[in-house]
Structure formats: structure tokens, C-alpha cells
PLY file of the C-alpha trace (Angstrom):
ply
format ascii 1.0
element vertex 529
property float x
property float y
property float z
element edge 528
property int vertex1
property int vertex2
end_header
104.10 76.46 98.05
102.44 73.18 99.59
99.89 71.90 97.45
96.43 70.12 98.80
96.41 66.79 99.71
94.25 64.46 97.85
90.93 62.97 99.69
91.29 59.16 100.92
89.12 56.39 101.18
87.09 53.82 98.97
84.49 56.30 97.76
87.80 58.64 96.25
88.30 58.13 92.42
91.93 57.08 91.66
94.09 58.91 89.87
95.50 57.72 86.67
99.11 58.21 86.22
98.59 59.90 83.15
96.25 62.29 85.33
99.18 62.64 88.20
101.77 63.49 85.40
99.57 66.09 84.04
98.76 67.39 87.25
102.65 67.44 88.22
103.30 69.37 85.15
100.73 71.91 85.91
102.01 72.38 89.02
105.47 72.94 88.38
104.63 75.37 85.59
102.82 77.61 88.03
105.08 77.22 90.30
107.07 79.10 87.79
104.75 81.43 86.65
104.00 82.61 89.94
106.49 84.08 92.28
104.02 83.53 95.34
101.19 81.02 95.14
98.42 80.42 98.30
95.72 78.21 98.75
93.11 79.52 101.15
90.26 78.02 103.41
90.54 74.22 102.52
88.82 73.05 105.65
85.76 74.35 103.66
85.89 70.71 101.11
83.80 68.21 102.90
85.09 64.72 103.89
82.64 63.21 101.77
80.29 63.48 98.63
80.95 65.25 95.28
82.12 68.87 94.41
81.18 71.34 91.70
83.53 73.81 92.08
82.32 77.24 90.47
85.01 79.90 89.62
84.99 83.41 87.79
87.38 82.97 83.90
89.64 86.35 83.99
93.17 84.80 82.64
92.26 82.25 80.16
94.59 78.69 80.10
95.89 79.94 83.15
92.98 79.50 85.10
92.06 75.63 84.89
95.47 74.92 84.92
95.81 76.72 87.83
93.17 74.96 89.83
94.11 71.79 88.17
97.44 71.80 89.78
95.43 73.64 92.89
92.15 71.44 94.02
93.08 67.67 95.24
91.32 64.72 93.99
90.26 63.81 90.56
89.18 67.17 88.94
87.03 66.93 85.44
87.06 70.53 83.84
84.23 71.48 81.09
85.79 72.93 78.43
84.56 74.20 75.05
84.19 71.27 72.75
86.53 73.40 70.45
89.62 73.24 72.66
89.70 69.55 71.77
90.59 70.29 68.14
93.54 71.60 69.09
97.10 69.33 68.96
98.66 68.91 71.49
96.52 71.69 74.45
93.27 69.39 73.20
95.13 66.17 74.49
96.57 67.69 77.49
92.81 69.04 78.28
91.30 65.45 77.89
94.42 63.62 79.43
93.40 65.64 82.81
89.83 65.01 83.11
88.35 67.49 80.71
85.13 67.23 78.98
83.75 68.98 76.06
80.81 71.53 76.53
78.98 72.29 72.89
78.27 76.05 72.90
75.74 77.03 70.10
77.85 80.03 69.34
80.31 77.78 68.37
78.22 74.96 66.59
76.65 74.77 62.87
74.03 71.71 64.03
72.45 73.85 67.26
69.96 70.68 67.81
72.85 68.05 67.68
74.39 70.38 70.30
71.90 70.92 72.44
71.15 66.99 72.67
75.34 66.57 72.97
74.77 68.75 75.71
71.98 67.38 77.77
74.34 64.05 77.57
77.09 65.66 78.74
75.49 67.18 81.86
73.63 64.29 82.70
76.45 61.85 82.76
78.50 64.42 84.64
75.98 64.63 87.47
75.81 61.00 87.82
79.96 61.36 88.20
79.35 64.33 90.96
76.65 61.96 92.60
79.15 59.04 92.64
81.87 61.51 94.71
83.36 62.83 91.59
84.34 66.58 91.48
84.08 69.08 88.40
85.60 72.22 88.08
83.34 74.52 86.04
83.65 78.28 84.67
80.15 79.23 84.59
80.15 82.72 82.51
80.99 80.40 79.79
83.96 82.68 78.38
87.35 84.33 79.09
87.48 88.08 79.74
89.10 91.35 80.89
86.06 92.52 82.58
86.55 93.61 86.04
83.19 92.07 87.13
81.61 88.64 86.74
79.92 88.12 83.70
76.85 86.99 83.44
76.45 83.00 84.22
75.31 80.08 82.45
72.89 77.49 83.96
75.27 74.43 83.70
76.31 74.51 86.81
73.40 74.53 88.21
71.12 72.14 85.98
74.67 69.52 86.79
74.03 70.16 90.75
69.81 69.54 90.26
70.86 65.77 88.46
73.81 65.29 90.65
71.51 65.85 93.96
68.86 63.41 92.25
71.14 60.74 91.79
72.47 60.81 94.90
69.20 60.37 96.43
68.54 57.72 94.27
71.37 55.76 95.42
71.36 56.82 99.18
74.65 58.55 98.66
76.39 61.74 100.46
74.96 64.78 98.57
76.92 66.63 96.24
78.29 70.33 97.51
79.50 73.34 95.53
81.76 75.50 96.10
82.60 79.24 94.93
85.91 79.84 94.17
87.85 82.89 94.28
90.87 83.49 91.77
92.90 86.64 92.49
96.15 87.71 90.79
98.23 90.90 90.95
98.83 90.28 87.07
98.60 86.86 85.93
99.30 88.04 82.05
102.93 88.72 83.22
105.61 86.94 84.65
106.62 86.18 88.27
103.55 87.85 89.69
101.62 86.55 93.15
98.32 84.56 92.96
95.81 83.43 95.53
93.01 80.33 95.52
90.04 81.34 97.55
87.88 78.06 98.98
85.12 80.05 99.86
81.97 78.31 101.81
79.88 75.56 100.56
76.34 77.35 98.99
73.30 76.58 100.40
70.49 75.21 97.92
67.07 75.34 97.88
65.25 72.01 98.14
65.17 70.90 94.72
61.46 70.12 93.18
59.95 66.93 93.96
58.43 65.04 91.26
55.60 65.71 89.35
52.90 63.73 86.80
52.17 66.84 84.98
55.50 67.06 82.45
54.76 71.03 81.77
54.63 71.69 85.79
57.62 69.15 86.32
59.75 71.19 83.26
58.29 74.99 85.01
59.92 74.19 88.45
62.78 72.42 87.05
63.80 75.65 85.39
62.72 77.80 88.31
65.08 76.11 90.38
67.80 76.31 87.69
67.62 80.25 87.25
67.55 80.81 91.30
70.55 78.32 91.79
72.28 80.28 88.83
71.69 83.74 89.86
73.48 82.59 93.24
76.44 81.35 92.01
76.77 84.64 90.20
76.40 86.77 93.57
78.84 84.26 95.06
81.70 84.40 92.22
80.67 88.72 92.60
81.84 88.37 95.85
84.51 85.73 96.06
86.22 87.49 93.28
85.36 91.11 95.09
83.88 91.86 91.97
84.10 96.03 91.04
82.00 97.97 88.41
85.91 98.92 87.10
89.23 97.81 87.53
89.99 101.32 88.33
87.92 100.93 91.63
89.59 97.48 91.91
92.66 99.04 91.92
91.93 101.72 94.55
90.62 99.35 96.88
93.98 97.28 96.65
96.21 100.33 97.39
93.58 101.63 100.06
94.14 98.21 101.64
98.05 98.76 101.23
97.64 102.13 102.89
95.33 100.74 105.83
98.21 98.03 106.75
100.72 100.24 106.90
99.03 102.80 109.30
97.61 99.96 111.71
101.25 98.55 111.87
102.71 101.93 112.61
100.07 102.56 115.04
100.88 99.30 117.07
104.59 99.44 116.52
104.76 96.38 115.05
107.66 96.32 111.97
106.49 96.43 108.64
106.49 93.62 107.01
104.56 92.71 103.20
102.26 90.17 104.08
101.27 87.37 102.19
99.38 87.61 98.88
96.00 85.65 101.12
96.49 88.07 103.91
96.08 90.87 101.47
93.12 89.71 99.40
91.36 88.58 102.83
92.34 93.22 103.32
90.89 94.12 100.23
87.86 92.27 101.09
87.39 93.78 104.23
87.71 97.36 102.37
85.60 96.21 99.62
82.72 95.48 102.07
83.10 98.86 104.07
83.29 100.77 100.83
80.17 99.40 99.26
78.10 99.94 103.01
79.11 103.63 102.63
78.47 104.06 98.95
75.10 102.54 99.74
73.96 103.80 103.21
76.47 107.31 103.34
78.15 108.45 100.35
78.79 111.72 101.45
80.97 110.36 104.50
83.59 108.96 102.40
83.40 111.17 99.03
86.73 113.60 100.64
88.41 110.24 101.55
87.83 109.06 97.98
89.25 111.76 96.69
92.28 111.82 98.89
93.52 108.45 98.12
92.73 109.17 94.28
95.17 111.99 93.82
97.44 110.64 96.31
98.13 107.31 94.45
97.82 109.33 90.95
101.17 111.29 92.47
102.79 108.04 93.56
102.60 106.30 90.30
103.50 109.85 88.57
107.00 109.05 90.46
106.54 105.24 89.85
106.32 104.63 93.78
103.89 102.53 95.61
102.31 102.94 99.30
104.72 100.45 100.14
107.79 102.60 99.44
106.08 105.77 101.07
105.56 103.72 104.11
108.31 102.26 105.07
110.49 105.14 104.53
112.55 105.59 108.11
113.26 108.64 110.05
116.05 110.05 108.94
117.61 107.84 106.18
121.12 107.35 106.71
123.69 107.33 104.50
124.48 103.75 106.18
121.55 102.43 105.15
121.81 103.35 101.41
125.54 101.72 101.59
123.69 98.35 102.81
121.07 98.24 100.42
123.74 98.53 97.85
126.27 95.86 99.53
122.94 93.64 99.70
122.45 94.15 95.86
126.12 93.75 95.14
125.86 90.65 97.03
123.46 88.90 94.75
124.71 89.80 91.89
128.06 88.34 92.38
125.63 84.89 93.51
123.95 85.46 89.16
127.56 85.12 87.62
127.78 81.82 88.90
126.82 78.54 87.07
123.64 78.47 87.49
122.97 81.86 86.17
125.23 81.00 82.95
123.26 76.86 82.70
119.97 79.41 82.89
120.97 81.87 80.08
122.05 78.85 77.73
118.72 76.71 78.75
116.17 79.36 78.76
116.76 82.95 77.14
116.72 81.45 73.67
112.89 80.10 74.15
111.93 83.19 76.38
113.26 85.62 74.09
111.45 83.45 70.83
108.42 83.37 73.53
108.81 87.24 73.54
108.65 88.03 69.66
105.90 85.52 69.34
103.59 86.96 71.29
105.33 90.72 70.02
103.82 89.88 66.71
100.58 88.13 68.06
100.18 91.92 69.98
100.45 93.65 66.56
97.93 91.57 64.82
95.38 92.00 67.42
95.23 88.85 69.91
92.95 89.54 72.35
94.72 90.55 76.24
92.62 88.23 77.95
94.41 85.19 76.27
97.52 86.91 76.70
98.96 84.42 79.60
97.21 81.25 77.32
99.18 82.66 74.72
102.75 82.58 76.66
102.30 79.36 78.41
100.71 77.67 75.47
103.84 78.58 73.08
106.21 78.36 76.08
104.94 74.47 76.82
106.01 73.95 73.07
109.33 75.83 72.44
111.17 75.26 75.59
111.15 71.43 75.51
112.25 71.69 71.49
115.18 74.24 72.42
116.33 71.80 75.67
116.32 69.03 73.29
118.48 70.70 71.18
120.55 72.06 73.71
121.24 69.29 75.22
122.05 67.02 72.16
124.26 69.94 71.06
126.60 70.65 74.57
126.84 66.23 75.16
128.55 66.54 71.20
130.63 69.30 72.29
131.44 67.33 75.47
132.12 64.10 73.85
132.82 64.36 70.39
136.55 63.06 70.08
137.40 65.93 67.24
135.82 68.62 69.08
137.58 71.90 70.74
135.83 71.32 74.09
136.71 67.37 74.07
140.31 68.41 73.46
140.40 71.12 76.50
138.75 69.29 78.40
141.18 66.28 78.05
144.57 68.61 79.20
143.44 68.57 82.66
143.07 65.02 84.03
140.21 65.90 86.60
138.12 67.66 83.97
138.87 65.03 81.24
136.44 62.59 83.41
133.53 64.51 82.05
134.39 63.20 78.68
133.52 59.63 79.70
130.11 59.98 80.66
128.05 57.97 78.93
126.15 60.07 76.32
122.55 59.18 76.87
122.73 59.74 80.84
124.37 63.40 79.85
121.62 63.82 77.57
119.06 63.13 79.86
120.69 64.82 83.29
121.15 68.29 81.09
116.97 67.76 80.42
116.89 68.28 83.60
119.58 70.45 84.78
117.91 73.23 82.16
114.90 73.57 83.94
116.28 73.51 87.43
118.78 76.01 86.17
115.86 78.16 85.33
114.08 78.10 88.72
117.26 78.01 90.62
118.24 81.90 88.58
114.45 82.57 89.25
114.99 82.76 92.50
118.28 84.77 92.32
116.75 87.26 90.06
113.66 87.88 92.20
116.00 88.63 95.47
118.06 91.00 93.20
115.18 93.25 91.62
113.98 93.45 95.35
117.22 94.47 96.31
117.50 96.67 93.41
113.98 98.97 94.36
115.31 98.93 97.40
118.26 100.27 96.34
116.45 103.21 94.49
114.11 103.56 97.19
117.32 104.63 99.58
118.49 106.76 96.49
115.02 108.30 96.80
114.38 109.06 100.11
117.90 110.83 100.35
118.13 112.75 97.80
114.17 114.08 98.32
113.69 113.91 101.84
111.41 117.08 102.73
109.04 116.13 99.61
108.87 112.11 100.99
108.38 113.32 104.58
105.39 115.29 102.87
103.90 112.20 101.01
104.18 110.27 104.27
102.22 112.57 106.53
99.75 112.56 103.59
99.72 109.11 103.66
99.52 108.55 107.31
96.56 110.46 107.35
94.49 108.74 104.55
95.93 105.62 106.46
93.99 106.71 109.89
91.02 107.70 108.25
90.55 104.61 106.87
91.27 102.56 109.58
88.80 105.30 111.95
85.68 104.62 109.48
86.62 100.75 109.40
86.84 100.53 112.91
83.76 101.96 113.55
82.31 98.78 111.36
81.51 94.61 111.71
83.29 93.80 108.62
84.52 90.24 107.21
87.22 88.52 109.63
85.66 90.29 112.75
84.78 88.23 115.72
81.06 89.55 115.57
80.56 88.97 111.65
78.13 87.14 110.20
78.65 85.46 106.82
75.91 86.70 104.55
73.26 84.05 103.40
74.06 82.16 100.14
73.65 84.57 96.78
73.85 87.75 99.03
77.19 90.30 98.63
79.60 91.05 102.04
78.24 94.61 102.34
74.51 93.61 102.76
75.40 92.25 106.22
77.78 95.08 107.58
76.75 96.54 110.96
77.48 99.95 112.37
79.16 99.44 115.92
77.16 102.51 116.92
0 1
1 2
2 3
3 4
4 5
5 6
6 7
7 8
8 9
9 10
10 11
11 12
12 13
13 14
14 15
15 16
16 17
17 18
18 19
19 20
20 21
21 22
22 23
23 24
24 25
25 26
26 27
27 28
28 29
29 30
30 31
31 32
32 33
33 34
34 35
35 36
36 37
37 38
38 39
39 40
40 41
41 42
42 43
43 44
44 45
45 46
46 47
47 48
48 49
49 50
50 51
51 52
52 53
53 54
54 55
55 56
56 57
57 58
58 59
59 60
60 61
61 62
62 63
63 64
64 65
65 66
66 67
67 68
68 69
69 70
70 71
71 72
72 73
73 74
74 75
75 76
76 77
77 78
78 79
79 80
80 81
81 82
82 83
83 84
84 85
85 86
86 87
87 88
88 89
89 90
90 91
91 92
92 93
93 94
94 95
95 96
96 97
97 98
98 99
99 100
100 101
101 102
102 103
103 104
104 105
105 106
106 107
107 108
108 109
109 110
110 111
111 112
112 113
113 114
114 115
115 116
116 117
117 118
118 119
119 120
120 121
121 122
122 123
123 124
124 125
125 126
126 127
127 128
128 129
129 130
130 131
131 132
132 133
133 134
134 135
135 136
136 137
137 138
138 139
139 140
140 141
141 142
142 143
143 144
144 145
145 146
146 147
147 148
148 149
149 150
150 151
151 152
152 153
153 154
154 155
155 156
156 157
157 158
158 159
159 160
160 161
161 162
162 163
163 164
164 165
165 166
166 167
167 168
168 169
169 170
170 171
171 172
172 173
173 174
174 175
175 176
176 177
177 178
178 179
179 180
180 181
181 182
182 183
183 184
184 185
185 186
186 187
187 188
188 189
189 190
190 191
191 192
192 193
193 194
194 195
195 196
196 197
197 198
198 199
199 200
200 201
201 202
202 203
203 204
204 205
205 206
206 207
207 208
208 209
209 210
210 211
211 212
212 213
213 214
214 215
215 216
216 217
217 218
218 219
219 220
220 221
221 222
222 223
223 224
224 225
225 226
226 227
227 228
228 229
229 230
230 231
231 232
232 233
233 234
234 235
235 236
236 237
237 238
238 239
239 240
240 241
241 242
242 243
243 244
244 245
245 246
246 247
247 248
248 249
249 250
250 251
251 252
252 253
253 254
254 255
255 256
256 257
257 258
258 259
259 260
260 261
261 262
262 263
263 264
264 265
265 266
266 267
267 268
268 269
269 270
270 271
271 272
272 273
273 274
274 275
275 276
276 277
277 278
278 279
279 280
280 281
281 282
282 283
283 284
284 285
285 286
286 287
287 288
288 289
289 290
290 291
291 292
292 293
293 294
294 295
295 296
296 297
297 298
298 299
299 300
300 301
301 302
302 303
303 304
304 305
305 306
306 307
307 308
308 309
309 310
310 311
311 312
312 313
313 314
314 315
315 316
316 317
317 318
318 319
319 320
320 321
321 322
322 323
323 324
324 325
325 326
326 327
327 328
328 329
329 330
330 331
331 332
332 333
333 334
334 335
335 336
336 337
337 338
338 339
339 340
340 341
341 342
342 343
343 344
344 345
345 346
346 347
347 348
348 349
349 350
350 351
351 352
352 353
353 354
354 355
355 356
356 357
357 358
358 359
359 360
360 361
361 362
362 363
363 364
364 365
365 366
366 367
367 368
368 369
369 370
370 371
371 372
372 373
373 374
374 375
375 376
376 377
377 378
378 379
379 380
380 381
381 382
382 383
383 384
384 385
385 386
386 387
387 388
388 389
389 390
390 391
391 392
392 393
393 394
394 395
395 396
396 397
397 398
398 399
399 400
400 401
401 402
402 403
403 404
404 405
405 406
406 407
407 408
408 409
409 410
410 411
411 412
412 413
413 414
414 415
415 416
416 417
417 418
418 419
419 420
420 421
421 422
422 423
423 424
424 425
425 426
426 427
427 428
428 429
429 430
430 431
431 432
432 433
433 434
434 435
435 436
436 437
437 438
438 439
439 440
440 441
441 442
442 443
443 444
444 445
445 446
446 447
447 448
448 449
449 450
450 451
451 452
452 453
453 454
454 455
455 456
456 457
457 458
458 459
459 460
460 461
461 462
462 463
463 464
464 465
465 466
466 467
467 468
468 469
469 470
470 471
471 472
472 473
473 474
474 475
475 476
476 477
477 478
478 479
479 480
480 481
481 482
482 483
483 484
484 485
485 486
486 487
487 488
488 489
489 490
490 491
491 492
492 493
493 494
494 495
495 496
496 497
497 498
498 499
499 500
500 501
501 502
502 503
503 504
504 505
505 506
506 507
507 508
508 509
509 510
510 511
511 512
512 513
513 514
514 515
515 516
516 517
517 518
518 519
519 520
520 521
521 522
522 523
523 524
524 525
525 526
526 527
527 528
């Protein structure tokens, strides 16, 4: 993972160091979280002027820290004023640019709100005018919807001052810029993520002013609701928004499916591609699927079908399309015995030190991480704070357990009456380690816990790959005439699909057309016919 570069030049707010610390954290803690992490289309960010970036708020925490570590420059984030309160996630939320955003729900004084408010967005469109960038969730909430909620006119009433001021001072005007957030699961562990920089939106001209206050107030607010209802179309389609997750879902495996075919179809090797590569698939398949459901249902109805009882039977044998697909001819027993040598291979590589450091340095915390949010389940947390939950507790008990840790193996080490000083000291070579000096051991095992942790991470992920591949082998032997069936099943839904896409302009195509600001992907597919 290579993160952005941050903007130069004059106009480009510095970053504080406290800022770049917080930032580094973020980074490396979704570098953990994540086992693959993209960033997509950054030649959209202009050279110059402020941003208002606009994203959809599925995953709680984990989304503006996320595009904290993600976006360059100096980000501000509007938060809930109540986020503040807390100890030590309301100082890391101010320390990295955030402000606080009053929501009447969640004030007693709705007047002193409102005018807190009005403040706040003001000053923050003077920032955006001034080449400043904001990060702002504009449905106002967290959820486990599959759509976009409904969005809040902050955004845009920030963009309508912002654009003002800049006028006013004969500045580069302010942009903003959808952005799309896509996880295969970012409640659990190790899973793949993708940052979307979709195109800047295009704005109407904003009202000019007026001597009548009522008129001035009327067009103001006109403005406001047209700008809002936009970004709402854009965040529908940037996040390839779905009436259910169940259709979200078949659209991802469809894509799966579609891949496969067209790379057995050209000969090309199967190969998973990148998490980007398959978002930029789904949205292709998103954009055909809503064109037929709107112009010729009937057309794809069988096809529907199809790939609904076909992927009910794959998960009925906890398979995916991937596992169908690459299935070979005739699998050999040769091919089982590698996939276990490979698995043997790198399991030998987890006995080693660093697998033993990680197990000292980090199943303690993960495991207290585990029951913690165990008992949070039982008493009802909500799942769309689920991944707050772990990273807020995890940012809390793993730096308390390395401390301890660490204070607790440099005593062992170099603690004159104690068993490990006294082994240690028989063998002349391993008796140096008893004169380190205690603070540097203290502070090199800090570190050395962490790295541990990644350095496993990265062992573990290569043996549970090599693991399902293992049991894929085991599979395909010991069923062969009922996989050969799923793959011609497969094959076929496969060339279907890739038979009605073909026959469309769809996103990525030489001859598309990106569809006017506020309007979805499907509205502008074309028949080749």
C-alpha cells in the first residue's frame, strides 16, 4: 500500500506534527486492519483550490480514520459534537483536524445549536475558500443500510459560503468530491478495502445577491436542497448503492463469475485481481443490471434466477465462484501433494520467532479484544459500530499489555536473581543480552511487539490461502463428476453474462459517457444495437 502524496506549494496548509503523528498512526492501523488497501482515481483532486470531500458512513470509526490516513493534505473531519466528550477518541478526533457538528437530536438547547452551527459552517467555508479541505459524512449517521441514507444539507450550505468567499477574495474555487468507500467486510479482520476518488460535481451557479432578504433566504435554500439531492445520487452511485445487501451481494459474485468466464474465454490464467479492479466489475454489472431491470426485465429474470440458486448451492458447500472456477482438468494427485508441501512450508516459517514474539505481544490483547466485544454482542451494541468498537478498545489495550510486556521480559532478562538471567549467563554468547541497557530493551521490545504482529500477519494470511487451497484440491478429488457439473453451470451463467454485457456501453468502455452530475450510471447506458 502507497499512500497519497500531500499537495505542495504556498497556498497548502502545513501539517502540524501532532497532525502527521496522528495521521501515521491511522495509517499503520489500517494497514493492519486491512489485508489489501487501494486508493483509486487521484488524478481527479485538482492542483489548486479547496476540497469538500463527501462520502457515504457504513463502518463507523473506521471510516474517517480510514480516509484520514487515505486523502493527502490537511483533512478537517465534522464530527458529532458528542464524540468530543469522549477521553482519549475525543482528543485523537480534535488532534487530527476534527470539528464538532451540533445535531439537535443530540442537544437539550436546539437554538444554542443551531446558532453553534451556523458558526461552525461558516468558518469552515472560509477554511475551504482559503484551500483548506474537509472531509464530511453527509447522512449525518452510521449505518448497516445497504443504500445511502438520506443526506443532510451541510455539505452543501459549506460549498455555497466556501464558493462566496472565494470570490470575494479572487481565489481558486472550492471543488467537491464524491467518495466511494467499499469493503468486503470492514467489521472483521484482515479483509480488503478500496477508496474511490470519483469526479469533481458540477454546481449550479450559486444565487447572486439580492436586496429583498425573503427572496435572498428562498434561493439560498433552493440552491441548498438541489446541491444536496446531488451529492446523494453521487454517494448512490459511488458507493453502487442497492435496495438490499442481498442484491449487493449478487452483483459481487455475478462480477466474480463474469471474470472468470472472460479469462477462460481469452486463455488468459486466472488470476484474483485487485480489490479496485473488482469494485470498478461490480460497477460495470451494477449499471447493466439496473438498464435491464428498467428498460427489459423479462430478458434477465432466468439469468437472475440462475445465479441465485447457483451461489445458494455454493455457499451450501461453503465454496465461492472462485473455487468453482479455477478448478483444472483433471486434478492430479500431484497437485494436491503441492498444495500440501506449500502449506507445510509455511507453517514450519509460523514456529519461528516471530510467530512466538507475536503470540506473547498480541494474543493476550486480541483475545481480551475478543471477550470485550463477546459481551458488548450480548448486551446489544449495535453491528454498525462493531469495527469502532474493536479498534477503539484495541487502540487502548494493546499499548497497556506491550507496556507490560515489555517491562516484564527486560526483568526476566536482566534481573540478577532471575531464572532467565542465570541461563542466560552459562553460555557466554547469550549472556551479552544481559548487558543491555534496560531502558533501550524496554523501548526496542515496544517496538519489536508490533512488528512481530504484522510480520505473523503476513505469515498467517499466506497459510489460510494455502490452507483453502489445500481443501479446495481435497475437494475437487474426491467430488470430481459433481464439480465438473457446477463448472459447466457456472460457465454458462458466466457467458450469459458477459453476452448481455457485451451487447452494452457500460462504465470503463471506450464509448461511455460519464452521466451528468446527480444522475445514476444506468441512466446513460446505450444498447450497441
Amino acid at each position: 500500500m502507497s499512500w497519497l502524496r500531500d499537495p505542495e506549494g504556498q497556498e497548502q496548509q502545513k501539517l502540524t506534527v501532532t497532525y502527521r503523528l496522528l495521521r501515521r498512526f491511522n495509517r499503520s492501523l489500517m494497514s493492519v486492519w486491512f489485508r489489501e488497501l487501494e486508493i483509486v482515481d487521484n488524478e481527479n483532486l485538482p492542483h489548486e483550490g479547496g476540497i469538500i470531500f463527501v462520502s457515504w458512513h457504513p463502518s463507523g470509526l473506521i471510516d474517517p480514520m480510514l480516509l484520514h490516513a487515505a486523502l493527502p493534505g490537511r483533512l478537517s473531519i465534522l464530527a458529532k459534537h458528542t464524540l468530543f466528550d469522549l477521553p482519549i477518541i475525543g482528543r485523537m478526533i480534535r488532534a487530527g483536524g476534527g470539528l464538532p457538528i451540533y445535531r439537535l437530536g443530540d442537544s437539550d438547547n436546539i437554538k444554542l445549536a443551531k446558532s453553534k452551527n451556523g458558526k461552525m459552517l461558516e468558518n469552515a467555508g472560509q477554511e475551504i475558500a482559503n484551500g483548506g479541505r474537509l472531509l464530511l459524512f453527509p447522512e449525518g449517521r452510521t449505518h448497516t443500510e445497504s443504500g445511502v441514507s438520506k443526506a443532510k444539507t451541510g455539505a452543501a450550505r459549506i460549498m455555497l459560503s466556501a464558493i462566496r468567499h472565494a470570490r470575494n477574495n479572487n481565489s481558486a474555487p472550492p471543488t467537491l468530491i464524491p467518495v466511494g468507500l467499499h469493503y468486503s467486510n470492514s467489521n472483521k479482520f484482515r479483509e480488503r478495502g478500496a477508496v474511490i476518488l470519483e469526479r469533481p460535481m458540477d454546481l449550479p451557479e450559486i444565487p447572486p445577491f439580492s436586496d429583498n432578504d425573503a427572496q435572498q433566504t428562498e434561493a439560498e435554500h433552493e440552491w441548498v436542497l438541489a446541491v444536496t439531492e446531488s451529492i446523494e445520487s453521487e454517494l448512490r452511485r459511488a458507493s453502487l448503492s442497492k435496495t438490499t445487501w442481498e442484491e449487493r451481494r449478487l452483483i459481487w459474485l455475478a462480477r466474480s463469475v463474469a471474470y472468470a468466464e472472460r479469462s477462460a474465454q481469452t486463455g488468459e490464467k486466472l488470476q484474483r485481481p485487485s480489490y479496485a479492479d473488482s469494485v470498478i466489475g461490480a460497477r460495470r454489472l451494477r449499471a447493466g443490471w439496473e438498464y435491464y431491470n428498467a428498460n427489459n426485465p423479462e430478458k434477465i429474470a432466468p439469468l437472475v434466477e440462475q445465479s441465485k440458486n447457483h451461489f445458494a448451492e455454493l455457499e451450501s458447500i461453503q465454496a465461492t465462484p472462485y473455487d468453482v472456477a479455477a478448478k483444472p482438468e483433471k486434478p492430479t494427485f500431484f497437485g494436491y501433494l503441492t498444495a500440501l508441501v506449500s502449506w507445510l512450508w509455511v507453517a514450519a516459517w509460523m514456529l519461528g520467532l516471530v510467530t512466538w514474539s507475536a503470540i506473547l505481544g498480541n494474543v493476550p490483547p486480541y483475545q481480551a479484544n475478543y471477550l470485550t466485544m463477546w459481551q458488548l454482542r450480548k448486551r446489544g451494541a449495535e453491528e454498525s459500530i462493531y469495527g469502532t468498537l474493536k479498534i477503539g478498545i484495541a487502540v487502548i489495550m494493546f499499548p497497556i499489555w506491550w507496556v507490560f510486556v515489555s517491562l516484564a521480559v527486560t526483568v526476566m532478562f536482566l534481573a540478577t536473581e532471575s531464572p532467565v538471567y542465570i541461563l542466560l549467563n552459562k553460555h557466554w554468547l547469550l549472556a551479552l543480552f544481559t548487558q543491555i541497557n534496560p531502558i533501550i530493551m524496554f523501548f526496542v521490545l515496544m517496538l519489536w511487539w508490533p512488528t512481530s504482529g504484522k510480520l505473523h500477519m503476513k505469515l498467517y494470511s499466506r497459510l489460510v490461502w494455502n490452507w483453502r487451497n489445500l481443501k479446495r484440491w481435497k475437494n475437487w478429488r474426491k467430488n470430481q463428476q459433481y464439480w465438473d457439473e457446477l463448472h459447466i453451470r457456472q460457465r454458462n451463467i458466466g457467458a450469459m453474462l458477459i453476452d448481455l454485457g457485451d451487447g452494452l456501453i457500460l462504465p470503463g468502455d471506450k464509448e461511455w459517457q460519464d452521466p451528468i452530475t446527480g444522475s445514476d450510471d444506468y441512466i446513460y447506458v446505450k444498447s450497441r444495437a
